[in-house]
C-alpha positions in Angstrom: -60.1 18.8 -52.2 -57.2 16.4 -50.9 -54.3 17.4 -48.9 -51.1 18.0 -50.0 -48.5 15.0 -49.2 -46.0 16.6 -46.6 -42.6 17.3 -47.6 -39.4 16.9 -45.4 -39.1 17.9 -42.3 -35.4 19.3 -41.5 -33.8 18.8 -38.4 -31.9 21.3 -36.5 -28.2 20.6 -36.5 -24.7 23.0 -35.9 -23.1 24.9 -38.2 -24.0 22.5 -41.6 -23.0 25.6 -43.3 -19.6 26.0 -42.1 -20.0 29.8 -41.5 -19.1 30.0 -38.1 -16.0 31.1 -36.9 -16.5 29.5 -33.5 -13.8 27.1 -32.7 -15.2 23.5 -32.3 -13.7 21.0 -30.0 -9.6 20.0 -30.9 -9.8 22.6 -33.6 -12.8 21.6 -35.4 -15.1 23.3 -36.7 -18.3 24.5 -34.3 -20.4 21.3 -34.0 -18.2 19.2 -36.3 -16.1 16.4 -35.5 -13.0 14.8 -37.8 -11.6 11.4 -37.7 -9.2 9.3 -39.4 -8.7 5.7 -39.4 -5.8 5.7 -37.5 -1.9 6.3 -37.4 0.2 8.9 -38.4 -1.8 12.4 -39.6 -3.2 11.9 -42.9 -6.0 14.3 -43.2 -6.3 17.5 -42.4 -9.7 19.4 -42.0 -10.4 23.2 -42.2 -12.5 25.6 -43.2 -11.6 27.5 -46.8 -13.2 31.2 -48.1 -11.6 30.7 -51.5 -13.8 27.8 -52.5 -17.4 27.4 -51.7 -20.9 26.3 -52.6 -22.2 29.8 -51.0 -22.0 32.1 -48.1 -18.4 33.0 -46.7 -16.4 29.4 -46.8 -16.7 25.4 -46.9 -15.1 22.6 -45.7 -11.8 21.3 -46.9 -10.8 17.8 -46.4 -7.1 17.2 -47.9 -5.6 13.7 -48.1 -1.4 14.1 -46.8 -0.9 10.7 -45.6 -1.0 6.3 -45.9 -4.6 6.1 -43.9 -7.6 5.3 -46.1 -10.2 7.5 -44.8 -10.8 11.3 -43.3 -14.6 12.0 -42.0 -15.9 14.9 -40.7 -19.3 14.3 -38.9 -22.3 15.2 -36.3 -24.3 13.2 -34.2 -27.6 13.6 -32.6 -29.7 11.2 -30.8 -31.8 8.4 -32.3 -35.0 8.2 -30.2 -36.9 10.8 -32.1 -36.0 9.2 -35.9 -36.5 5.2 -35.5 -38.3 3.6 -37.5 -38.3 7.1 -40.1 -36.0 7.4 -43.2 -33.2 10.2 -42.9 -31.8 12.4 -45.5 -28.5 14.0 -45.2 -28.2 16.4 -48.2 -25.0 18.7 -48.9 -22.5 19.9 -51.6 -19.5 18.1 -52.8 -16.3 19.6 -55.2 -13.4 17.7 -55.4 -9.7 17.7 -56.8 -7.7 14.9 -57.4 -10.1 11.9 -55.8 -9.4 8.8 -57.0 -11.1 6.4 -54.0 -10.2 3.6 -52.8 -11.9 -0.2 -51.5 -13.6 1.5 -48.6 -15.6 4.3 -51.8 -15.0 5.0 -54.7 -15.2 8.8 -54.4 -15.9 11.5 -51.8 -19.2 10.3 -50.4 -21.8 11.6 -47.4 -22.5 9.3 -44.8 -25.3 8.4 -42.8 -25.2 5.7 -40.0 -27.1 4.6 -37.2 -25.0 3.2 -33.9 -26.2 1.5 -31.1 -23.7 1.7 -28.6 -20.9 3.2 -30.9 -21.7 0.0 -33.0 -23.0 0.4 -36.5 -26.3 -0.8 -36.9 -26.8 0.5 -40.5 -25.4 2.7 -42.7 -25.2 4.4 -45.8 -22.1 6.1 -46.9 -23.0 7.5 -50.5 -25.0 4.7 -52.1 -23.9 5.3 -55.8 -23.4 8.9 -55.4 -19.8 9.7 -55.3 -17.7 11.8 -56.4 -14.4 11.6 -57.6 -11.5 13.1 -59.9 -11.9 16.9 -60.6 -15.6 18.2 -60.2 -17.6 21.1 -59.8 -20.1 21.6 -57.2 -22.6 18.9 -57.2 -25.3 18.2 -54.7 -25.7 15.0 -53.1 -28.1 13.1 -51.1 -27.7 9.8 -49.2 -31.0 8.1 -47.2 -31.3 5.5 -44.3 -34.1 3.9 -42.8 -33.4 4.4 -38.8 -33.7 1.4 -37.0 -35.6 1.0 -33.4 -32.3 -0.6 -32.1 -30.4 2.8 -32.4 -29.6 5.3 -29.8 -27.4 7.5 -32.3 -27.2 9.0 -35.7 -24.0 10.2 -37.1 -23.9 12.7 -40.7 -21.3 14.1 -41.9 -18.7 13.4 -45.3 -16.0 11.0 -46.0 -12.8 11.6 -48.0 -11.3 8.2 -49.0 -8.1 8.1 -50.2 -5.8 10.7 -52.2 -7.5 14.1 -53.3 -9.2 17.1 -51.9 -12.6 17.7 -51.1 -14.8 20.2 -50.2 -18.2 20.2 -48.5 -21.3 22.9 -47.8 -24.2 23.6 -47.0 -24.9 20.4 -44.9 -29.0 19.8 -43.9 -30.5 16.5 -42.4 -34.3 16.0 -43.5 -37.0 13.5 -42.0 -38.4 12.1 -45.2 -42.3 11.4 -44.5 -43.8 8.0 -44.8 
């Protein structure tokens, strides 16, 4: 009789969920980080128990300002996943997205640093999401390479619009 093929393996991270109410670090939620590209505020993340994928609340990412992008991520370290293929799989509404030349939609990323430098990335492939949608799962992959010593996961709003996000998981794909 032959063996079943293994399936994913997931990895443990914080809070992909959003269901915490545990403050995170500069108001963040637990185990979450947000960025911007830079100057004056122009996205603002928090958590919101009117809309969500499931469980008590998601992740809203509003656009207010001139900057192009607003990202919410993790990290974890890269020893354990080189040279292995990572999933980052989640839920993505939006309001309003229109995109801009950095993606056309509301995306998931998925990069691999090396010294806070990107060695590869993948930030939605061609599944985005943009104008006024429903709840709509998404999946983004990246093969790990041995020259990383850090993954980062998380979602990017670019542009104007809204976005929510949920139930957040990173898989190891097997070969």
């Amino acid at each position: 009789m032959p063996m079943p093929k293994p399936g994913p393996v997931s990895v443990p991270i914080v809070n992909g969920d959003f269901e915490s109410t545990r403050p995170g670090l500069l108001g963040n939620p637990e185990g979450w980080f947000s960025v911007q590209h830079a100057g004056e505020l122009s996205y603002v993340f928090r958590l919101d128990p009117a809309i969500r994928h499931s469980g008590a609340q998601s992740l809203r990412i509003d656009n207010v300002g001139p900057e192009p992008y607003g990202e919410i991520h993790q990290q974890l370290g890269a020893a354990s996943f080189r040279g292995k293929t990572l999933r980052v799989r989640g839920w993505i509404r939006t309001r309003g997205v229109t995109g801009n030349s950095l993606a056309p939609g509301a995306v998931l990323t998925l990069q691999a640093l090396r010294s806070g430098a990107i060695v590869a990335y993948n930030h939605g492939g061609d599944e985005v999401q943009k104008g006024d949608s429903e709840w709509t799962r998404h999946d983004t992959e990246l093969a790990i390479p041995s020259a990383a010593d850090q993954i980062e996961f998380g979602a990017m709003l670019p542009g104007p619009g809204q976005m929510w996000v949920d139930d957040i998981e990173v898989l190891v794909l097997p070969k």
